[in-house]
N, CA, C and O atoms as a MOPAC input file, in Angstrom:
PM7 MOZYME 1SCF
protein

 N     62.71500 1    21.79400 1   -38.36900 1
 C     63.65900 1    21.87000 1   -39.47500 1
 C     63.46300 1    20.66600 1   -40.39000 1
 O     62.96700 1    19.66100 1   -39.88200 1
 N     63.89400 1    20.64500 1   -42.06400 1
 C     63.54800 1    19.76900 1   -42.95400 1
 C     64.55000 1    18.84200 1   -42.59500 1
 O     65.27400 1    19.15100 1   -41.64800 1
 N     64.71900 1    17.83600 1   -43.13000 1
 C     65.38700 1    16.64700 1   -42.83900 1
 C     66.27800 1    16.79400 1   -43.84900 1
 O     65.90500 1    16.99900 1   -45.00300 1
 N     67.72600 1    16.69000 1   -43.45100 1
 C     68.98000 1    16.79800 1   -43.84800 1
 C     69.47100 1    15.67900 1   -45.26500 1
 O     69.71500 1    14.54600 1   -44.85000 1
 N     69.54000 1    15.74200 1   -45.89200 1
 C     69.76700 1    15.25600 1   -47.31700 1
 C     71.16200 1    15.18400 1   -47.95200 1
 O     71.37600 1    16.07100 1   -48.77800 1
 N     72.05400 1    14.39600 1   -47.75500 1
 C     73.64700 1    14.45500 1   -47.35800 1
 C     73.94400 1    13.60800 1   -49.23900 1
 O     73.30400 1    12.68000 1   -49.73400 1
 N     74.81800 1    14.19300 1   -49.69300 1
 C     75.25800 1    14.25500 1   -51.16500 1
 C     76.35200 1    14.16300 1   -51.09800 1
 O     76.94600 1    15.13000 1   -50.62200 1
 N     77.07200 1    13.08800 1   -51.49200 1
 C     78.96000 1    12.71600 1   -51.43200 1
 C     79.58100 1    13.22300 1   -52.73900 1
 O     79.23900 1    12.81800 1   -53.85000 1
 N     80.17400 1    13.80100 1   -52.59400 1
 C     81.06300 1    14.30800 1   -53.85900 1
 C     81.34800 1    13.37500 1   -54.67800 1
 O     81.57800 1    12.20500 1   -54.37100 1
 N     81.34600 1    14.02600 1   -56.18400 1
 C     81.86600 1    12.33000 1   -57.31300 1
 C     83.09000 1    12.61000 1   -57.00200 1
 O     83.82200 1    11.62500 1   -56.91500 1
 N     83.74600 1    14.01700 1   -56.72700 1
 C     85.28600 1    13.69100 1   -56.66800 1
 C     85.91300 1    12.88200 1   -55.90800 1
 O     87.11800 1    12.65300 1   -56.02100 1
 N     85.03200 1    12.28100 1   -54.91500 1
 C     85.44200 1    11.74100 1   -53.65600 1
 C     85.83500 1    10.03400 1   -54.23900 1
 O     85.05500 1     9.57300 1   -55.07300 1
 N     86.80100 1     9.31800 1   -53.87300 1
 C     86.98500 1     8.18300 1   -54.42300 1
 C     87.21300 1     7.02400 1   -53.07600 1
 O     87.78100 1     7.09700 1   -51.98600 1
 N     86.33300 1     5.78900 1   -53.91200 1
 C     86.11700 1     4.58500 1   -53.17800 1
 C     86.69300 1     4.42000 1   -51.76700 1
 O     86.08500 1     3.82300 1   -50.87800 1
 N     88.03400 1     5.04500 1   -51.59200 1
 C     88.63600 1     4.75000 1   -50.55500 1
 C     88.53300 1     5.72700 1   -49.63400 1
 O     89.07900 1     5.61700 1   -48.53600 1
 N     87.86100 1     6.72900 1   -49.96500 1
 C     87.79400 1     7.66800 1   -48.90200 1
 C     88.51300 1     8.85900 1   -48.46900 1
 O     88.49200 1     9.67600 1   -47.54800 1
 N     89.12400 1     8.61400 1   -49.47800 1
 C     90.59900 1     9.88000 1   -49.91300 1
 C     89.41300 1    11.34800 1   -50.42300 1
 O     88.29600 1    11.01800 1   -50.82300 1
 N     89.74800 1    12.79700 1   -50.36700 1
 C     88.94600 1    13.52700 1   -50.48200 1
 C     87.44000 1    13.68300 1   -50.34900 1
 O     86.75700 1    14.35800 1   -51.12000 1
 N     87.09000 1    13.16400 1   -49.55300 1
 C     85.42000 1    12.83800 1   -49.30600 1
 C     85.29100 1    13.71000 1   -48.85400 1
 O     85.91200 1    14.00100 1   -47.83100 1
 N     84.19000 1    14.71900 1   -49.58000 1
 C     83.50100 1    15.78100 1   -49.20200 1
 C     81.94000 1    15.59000 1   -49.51400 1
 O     81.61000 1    15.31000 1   -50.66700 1
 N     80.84500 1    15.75600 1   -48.38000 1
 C     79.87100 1    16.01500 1   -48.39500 1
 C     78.99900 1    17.05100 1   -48.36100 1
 O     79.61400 1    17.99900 1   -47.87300 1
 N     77.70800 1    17.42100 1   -48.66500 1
 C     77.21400 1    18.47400 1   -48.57600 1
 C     75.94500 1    18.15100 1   -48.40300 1
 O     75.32800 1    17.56300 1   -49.29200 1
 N     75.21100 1    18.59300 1   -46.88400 1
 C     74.12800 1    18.60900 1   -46.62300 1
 C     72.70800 1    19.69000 1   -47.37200 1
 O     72.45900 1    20.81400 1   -46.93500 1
 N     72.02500 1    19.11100 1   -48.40000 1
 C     70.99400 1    19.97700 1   -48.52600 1
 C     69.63100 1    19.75900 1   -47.83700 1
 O     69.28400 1    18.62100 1   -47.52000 1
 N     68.86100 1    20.82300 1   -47.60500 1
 C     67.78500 1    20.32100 1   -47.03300 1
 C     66.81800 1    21.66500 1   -47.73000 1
 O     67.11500 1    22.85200 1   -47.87000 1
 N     65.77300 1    21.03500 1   -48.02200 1
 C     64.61400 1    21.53300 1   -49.04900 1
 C     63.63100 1    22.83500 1   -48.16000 1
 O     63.08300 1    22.66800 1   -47.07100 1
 N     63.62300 1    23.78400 1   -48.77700 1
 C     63.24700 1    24.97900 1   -48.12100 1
 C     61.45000 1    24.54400 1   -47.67900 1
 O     60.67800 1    23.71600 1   -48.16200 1
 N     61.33100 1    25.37300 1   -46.75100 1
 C     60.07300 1    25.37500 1   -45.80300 1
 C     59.15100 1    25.72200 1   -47.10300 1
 O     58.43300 1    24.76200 1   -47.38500 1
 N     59.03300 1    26.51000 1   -47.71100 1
 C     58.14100 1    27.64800 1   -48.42700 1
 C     57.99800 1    26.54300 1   -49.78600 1
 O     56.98300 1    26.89600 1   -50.38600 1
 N     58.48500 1    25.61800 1   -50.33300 1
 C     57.94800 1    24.52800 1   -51.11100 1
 C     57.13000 1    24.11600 1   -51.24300 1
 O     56.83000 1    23.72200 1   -50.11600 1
 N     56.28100 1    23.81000 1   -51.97400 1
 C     55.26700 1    23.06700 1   -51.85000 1
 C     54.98800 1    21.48100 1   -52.11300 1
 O     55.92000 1    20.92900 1   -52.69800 1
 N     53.98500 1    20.72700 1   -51.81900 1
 C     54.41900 1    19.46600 1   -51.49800 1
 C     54.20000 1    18.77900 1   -53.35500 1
 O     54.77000 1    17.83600 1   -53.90400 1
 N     53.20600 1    19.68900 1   -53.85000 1
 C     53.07800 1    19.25200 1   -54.74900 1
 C     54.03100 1    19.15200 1   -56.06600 1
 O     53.61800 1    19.06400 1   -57.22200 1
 N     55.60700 1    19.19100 1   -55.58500 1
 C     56.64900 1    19.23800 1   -56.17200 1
 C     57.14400 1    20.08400 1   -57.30200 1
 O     58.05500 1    19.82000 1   -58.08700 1
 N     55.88800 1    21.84300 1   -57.21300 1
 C     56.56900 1    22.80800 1   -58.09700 1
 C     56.96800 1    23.64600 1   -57.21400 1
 O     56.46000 1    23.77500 1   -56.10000 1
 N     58.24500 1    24.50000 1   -57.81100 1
 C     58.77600 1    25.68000 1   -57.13400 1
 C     59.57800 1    24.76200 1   -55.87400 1
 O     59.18700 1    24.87900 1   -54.71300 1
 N     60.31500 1    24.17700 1   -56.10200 1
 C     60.96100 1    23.41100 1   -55.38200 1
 C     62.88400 1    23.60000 1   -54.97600 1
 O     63.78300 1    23.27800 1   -55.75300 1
 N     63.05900 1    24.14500 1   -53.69300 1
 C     64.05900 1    24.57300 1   -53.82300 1
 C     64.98300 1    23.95500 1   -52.96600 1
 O     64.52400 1    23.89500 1   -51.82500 1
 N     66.25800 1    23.40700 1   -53.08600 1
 C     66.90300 1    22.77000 1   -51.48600 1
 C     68.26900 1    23.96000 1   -51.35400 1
 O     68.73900 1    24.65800 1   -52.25300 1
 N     68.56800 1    23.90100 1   -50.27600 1
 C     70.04800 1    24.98800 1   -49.71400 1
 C     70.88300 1    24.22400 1   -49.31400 1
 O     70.26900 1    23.45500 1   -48.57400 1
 N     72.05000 1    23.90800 1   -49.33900 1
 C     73.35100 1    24.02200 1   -48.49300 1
 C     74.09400 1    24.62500 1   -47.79900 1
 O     74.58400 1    25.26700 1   -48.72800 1
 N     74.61400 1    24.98300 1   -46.95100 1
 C     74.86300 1    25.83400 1   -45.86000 1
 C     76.52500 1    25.23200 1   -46.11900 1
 O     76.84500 1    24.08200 1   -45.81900 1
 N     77.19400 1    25.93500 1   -46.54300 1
 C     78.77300 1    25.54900 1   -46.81300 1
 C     79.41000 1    26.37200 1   -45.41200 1
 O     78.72800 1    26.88500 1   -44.52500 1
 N     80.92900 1    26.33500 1   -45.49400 1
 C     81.68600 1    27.51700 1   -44.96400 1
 C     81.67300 1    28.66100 1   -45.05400 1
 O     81.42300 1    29.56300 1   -44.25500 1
 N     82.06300 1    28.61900 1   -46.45900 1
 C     82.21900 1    30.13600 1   -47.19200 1
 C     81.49300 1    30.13300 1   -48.68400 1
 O     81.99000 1    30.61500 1   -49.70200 1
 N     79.90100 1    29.32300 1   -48.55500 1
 C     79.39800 1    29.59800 1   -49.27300 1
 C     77.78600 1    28.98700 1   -49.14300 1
 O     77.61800 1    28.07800 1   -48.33000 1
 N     76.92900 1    29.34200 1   -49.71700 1
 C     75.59300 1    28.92500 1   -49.65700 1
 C     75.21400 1    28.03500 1   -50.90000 1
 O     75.83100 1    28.51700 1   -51.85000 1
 N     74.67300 1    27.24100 1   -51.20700 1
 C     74.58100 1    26.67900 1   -52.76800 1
 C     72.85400 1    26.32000 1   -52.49700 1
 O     72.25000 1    25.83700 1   -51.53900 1
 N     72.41300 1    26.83500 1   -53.89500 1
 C     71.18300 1    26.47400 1   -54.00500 1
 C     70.67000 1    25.88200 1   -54.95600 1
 O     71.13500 1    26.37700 1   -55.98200 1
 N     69.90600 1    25.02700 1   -55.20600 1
 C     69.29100 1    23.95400 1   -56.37700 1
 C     67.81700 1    24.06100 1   -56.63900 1
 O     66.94700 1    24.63900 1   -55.98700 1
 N     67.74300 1    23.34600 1   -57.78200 1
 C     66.34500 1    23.43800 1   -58.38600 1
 C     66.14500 1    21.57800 1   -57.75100 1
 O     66.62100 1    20.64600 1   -58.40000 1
 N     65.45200 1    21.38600 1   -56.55700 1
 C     65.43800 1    20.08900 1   -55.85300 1
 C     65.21600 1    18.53400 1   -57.61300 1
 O     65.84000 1    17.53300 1   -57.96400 1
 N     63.83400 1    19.39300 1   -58.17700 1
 C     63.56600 1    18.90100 1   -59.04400 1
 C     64.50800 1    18.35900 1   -60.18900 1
 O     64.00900 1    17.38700 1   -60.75600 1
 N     65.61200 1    18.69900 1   -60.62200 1
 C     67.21800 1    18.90300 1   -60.54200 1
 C     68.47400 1    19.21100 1   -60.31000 1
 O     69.33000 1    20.02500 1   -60.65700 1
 N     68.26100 1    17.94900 1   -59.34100 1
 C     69.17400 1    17.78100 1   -58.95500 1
 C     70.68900 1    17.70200 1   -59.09200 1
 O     71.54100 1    17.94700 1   -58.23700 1
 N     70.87200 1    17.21400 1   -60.64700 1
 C     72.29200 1    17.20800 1   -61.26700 1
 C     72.54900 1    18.61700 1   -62.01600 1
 O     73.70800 1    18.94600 1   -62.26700 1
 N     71.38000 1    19.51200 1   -62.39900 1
 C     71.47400 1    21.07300 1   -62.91400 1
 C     72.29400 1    21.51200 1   -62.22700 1
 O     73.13500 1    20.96100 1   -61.51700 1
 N     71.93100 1    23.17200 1   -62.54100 1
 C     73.27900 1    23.91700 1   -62.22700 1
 C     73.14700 1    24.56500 1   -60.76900 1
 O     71.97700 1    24.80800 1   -60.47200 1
 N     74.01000 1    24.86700 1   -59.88400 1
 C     73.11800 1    25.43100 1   -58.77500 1
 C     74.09600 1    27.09300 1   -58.66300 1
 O     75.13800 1    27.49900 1   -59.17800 1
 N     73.13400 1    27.64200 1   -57.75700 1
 C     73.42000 1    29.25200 1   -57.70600 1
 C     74.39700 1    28.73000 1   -56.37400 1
 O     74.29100 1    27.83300 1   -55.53700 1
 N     75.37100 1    29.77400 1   -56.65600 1
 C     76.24700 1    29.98200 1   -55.00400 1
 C     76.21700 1    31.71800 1   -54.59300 1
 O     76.51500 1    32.65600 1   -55.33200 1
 N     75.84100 1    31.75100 1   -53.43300 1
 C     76.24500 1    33.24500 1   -52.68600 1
 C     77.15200 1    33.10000 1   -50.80500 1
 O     77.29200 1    32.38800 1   -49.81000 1
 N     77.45400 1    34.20000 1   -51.35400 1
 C     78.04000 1    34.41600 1   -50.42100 1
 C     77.25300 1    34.24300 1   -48.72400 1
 O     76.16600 1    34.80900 1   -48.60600 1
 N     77.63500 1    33.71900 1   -47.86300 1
 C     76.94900 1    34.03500 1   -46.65400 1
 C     76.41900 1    35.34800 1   -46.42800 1
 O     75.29200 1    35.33200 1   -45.93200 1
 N     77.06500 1    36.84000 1   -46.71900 1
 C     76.30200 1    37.64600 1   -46.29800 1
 C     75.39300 1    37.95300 1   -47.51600 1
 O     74.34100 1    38.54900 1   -47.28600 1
 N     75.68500 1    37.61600 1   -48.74100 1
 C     74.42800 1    37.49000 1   -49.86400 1
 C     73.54200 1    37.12200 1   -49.64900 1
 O     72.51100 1    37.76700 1   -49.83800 1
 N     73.57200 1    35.58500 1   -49.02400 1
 C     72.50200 1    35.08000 1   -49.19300 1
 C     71.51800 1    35.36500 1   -47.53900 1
 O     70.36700 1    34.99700 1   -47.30200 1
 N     72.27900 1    35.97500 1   -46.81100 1
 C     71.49100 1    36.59700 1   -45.40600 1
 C     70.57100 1    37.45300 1   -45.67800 1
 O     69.44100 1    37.36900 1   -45.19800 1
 N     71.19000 1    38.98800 1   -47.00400 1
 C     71.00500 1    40.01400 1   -47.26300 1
 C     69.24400 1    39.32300 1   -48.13800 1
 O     68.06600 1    39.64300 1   -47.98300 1
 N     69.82300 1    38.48200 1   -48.86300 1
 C     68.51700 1    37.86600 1   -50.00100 1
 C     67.27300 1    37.10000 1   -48.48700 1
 O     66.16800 1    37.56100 1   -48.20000 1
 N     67.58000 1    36.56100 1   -48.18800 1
 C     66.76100 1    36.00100 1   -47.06700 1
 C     66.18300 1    37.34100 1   -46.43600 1
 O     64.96000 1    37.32900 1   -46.57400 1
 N     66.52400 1    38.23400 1   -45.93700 1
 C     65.75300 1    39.57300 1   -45.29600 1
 C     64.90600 1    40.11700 1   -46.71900 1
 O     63.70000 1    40.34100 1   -46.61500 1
 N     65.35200 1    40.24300 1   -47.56500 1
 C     64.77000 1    41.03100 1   -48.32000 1
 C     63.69100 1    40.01400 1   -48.98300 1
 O     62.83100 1    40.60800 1   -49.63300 1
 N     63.59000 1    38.90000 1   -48.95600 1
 C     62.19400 1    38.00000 1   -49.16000 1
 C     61.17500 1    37.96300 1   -47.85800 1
 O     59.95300 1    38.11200 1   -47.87300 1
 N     61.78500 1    37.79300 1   -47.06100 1
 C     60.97500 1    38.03800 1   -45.94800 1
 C     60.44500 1    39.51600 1   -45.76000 1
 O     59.76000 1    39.73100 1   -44.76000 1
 N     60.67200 1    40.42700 1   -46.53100 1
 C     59.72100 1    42.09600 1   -47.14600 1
 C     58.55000 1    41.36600 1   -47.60900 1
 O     57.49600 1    41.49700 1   -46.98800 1
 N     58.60100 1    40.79000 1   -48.38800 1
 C     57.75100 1    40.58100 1   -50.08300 1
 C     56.46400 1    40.13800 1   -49.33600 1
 O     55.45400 1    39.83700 1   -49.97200 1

């Protein structure tokens, strides 16, 4: 497994009051040469995905069984 990449919320403040983190870790199928570069988060009740390369961009969210359903159906292709 890729090595876990832990991101503190800006909402989160100095003292530690609402601190929420979110582990991303950069998909297998990447390449090293830093195009097509993708990282995941694995939430509760949600999946979030990024363009690694930007990082502060916008990221896609699906649902857990979305993003199960999308994972089988790439593994077709």
């Amino acid at each position: 497994m890729a090595e876990l990449a832990w991101f503190k919320s800006s909402h989160s403040t100095n003292e530690g009051a609402a601190c929420v983190e979110i582990a991303w870790h950069k998909s297998s199928y990447s390449g090293n040469e830093g195009t097509a570069c993708v990282e995941v988060a694995d939430a509760t009740a949600a999946v979030l995905v990024r363009d690694s390369k930007d990082k502060s961009g916008p990221n896609l969210t699906f649902t857990p069984n979305e993003w199960q359903a999308f994972v089988r159906f790439a593994a077709t292709l």
